[in-house]
N, C-alpha and C positions, 0 to 999 in steps of 0.2 A: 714284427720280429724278423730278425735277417735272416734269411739262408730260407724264412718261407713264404711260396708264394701267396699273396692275396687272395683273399676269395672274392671273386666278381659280383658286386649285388645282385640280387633277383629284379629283374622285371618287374613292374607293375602292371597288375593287370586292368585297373583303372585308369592308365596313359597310355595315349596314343598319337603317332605321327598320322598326318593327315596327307595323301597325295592324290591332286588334282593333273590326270592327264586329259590335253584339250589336244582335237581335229586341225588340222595345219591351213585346213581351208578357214577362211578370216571368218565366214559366212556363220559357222557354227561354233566360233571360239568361243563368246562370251553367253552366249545360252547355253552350250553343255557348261563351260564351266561354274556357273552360279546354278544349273542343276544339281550336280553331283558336290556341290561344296553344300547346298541345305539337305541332300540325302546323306551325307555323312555326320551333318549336325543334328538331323533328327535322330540317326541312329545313337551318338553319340549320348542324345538326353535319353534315350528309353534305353538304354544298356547302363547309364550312370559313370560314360568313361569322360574322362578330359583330355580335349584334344590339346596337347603340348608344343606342335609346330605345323604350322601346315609350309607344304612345296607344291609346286605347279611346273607343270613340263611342255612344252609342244611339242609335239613328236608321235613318228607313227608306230602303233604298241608291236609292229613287225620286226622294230628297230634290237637288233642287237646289243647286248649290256653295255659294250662300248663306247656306243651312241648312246646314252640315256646318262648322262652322268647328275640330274636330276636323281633318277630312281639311287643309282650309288651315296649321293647324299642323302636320301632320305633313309637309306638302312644304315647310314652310321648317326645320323639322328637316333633313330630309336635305341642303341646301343648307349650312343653318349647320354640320353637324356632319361637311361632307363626306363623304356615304354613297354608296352609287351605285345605295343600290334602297330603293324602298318595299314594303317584303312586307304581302301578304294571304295569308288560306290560301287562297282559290279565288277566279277572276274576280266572280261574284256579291255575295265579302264587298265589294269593290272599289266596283262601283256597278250598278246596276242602271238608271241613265241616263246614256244614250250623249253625250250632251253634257258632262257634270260626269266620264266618261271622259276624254273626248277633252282637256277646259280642264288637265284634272291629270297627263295623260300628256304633253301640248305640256309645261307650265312645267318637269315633270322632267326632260323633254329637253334643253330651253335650260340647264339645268346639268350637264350627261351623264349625267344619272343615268335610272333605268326604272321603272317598275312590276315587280315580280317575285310568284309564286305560288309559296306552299308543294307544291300538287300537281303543278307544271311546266307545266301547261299553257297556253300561250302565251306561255313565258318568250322572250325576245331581241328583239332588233329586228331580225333577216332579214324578207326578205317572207314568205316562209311562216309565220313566228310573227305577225306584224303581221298577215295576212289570221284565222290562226286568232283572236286576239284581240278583233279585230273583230266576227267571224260571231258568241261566243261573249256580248259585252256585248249584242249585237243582241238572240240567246236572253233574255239577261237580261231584258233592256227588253219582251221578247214575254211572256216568264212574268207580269212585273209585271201587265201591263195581263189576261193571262189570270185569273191571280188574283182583281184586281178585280171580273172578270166573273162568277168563280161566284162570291164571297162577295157581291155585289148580287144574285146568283139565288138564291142560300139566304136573304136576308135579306126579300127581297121570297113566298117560299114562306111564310117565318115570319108573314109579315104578312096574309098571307091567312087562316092558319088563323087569326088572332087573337093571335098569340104577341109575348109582350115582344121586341124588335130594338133595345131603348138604355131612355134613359131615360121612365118613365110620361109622358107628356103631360099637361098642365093639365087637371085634370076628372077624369081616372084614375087609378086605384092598379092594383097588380101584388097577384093572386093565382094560389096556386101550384094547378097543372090537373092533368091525367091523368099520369102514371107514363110515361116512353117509357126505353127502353134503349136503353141506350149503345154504343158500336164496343167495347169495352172489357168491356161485360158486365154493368157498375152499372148503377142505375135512377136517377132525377130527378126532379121532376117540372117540366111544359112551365107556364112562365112566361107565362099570361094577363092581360090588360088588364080590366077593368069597371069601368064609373062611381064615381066617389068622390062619396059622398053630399055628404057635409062640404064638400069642393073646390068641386062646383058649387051649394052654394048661397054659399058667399062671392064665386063670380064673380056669382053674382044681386044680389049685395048688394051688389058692387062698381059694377056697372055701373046700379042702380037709384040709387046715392048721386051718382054722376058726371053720372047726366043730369040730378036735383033741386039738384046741387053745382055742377057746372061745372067745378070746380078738385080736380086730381088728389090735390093735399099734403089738401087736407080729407078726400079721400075715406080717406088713410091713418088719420087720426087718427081718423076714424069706427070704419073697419074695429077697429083697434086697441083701441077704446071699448069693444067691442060683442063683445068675447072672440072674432074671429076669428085664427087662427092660420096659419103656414105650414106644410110639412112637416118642418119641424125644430124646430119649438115657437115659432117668434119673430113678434113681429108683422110684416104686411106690409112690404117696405120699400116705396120709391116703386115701381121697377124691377118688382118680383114686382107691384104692384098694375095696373101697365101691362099684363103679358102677362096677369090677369085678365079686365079688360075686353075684352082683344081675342082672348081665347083663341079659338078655332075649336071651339066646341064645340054 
């Protein structure tokens, strides 16, 4: 009829979108995510729901709504395909910031649909389940920032004894150091820093050409004259000649 609006179907409470978020490290991508896709299939046959789409994300659950544009399609999944839950297998896979919770749990709402966990915990919307839920993203969001804090304290340990923590800095190369054992029982060896001969004399030669030159583009085509290299065989570009001159070394 004109002039009235639609009424929006109900939800089904026996359909569900499915989303699988995987760890960005490669190491753990495909065993969490064929864990948490058969804990949500088991849940799904001992609750008697159907899973109607599944998605999969990489990305870390700190990541703000912006960045997950994953999570955004799967809540207009369950809208479009009328579901009435968005399954994860545990709060954590979920999010792990309490805000990109709260934005994905309101819009589910405003269609009647939920949030749902494969382990059960914090399934419904009683208050009981709503307080648990809550406490539980909170946890989440507390681990993250815990996290943070010791891999900065392991990474800042690393850097004192001298140990590589990313990539060699301009000046340095990576050689490999004393033997340490592993939680696991292997041996390695600890990935130290020392001077790059070669590296720092092309910054000597960068920055000696830049102050007799004045102009950066000369200095490239100097460098490049003069058989200096980068560390993948190519001549300087503009870019790599800039972080030369001003490397901190």
């Amino acid at each position: 009829m004109s002039g009235q609006r639609r009424r929006r179907a109900s939800p089904s409470p026996s359909h569900a979108v499915a989303m699988v978020r995987v760890s960005k490290d490669e190491r753990l991508q495909e065993l969490g995510a064929t864990a948490q896709k058969q804990a949500i299939e088991a849940w799904a046959a001992r609750s008697e729901i159907q899973i109607v789409a599944w998605l999969t994300e990489e990305v870390s659950g700190a990541a703000e709504l912006d960045d997950r544009p994953r999570l955004l399609e799967a809540v207009a999944r369950v809208e479009s395909l009328g579901a009435g839950w968005l399954v994860f297998h545990r709060l954590d896979r979920f999010a792990r910031n309490t805000t990109t919770a709260m934005l994905v749990q309101n819009a589910l709402a405003r269609v009647g649909a939920a949030v749902a966990t494969a382990d059960g915990v914090g399934n419904g919307d009683d208050p009981a389940s709503r307080l648990v839920r809550g406490i539980l993203l909170e946890v989440a969001a507390f681990e993250r920032e815990f996290i943070r804090a010791r891999i900065k304290a392991a990474l800042d340990v690393k850097k004192q004894r001298g140990e590589l923590t990313g990539h060699a800095p301009i000046g340095f190369r990576v050689v490999p150091g004393p033997l340490r054992t592993r939680k696991d029982g292997s041996t390695r060896p600890v990935m130290l820093l020392e001077p790059d001969p070669r590296e720092r004399e092309a910054i000597a030669e960068a920055r000696r050409l830049y102050a007799a030159l004045g102009n950066m583009r000369r200095v490239v085509k100097e460098l490049a004259a003069r058989g200096f290299r980068s560390r993948i065989g190519k001549p300087y570009a503009l870019s790599a000649v800039y972080r030369l001159i001003h490397a901190p070394v």
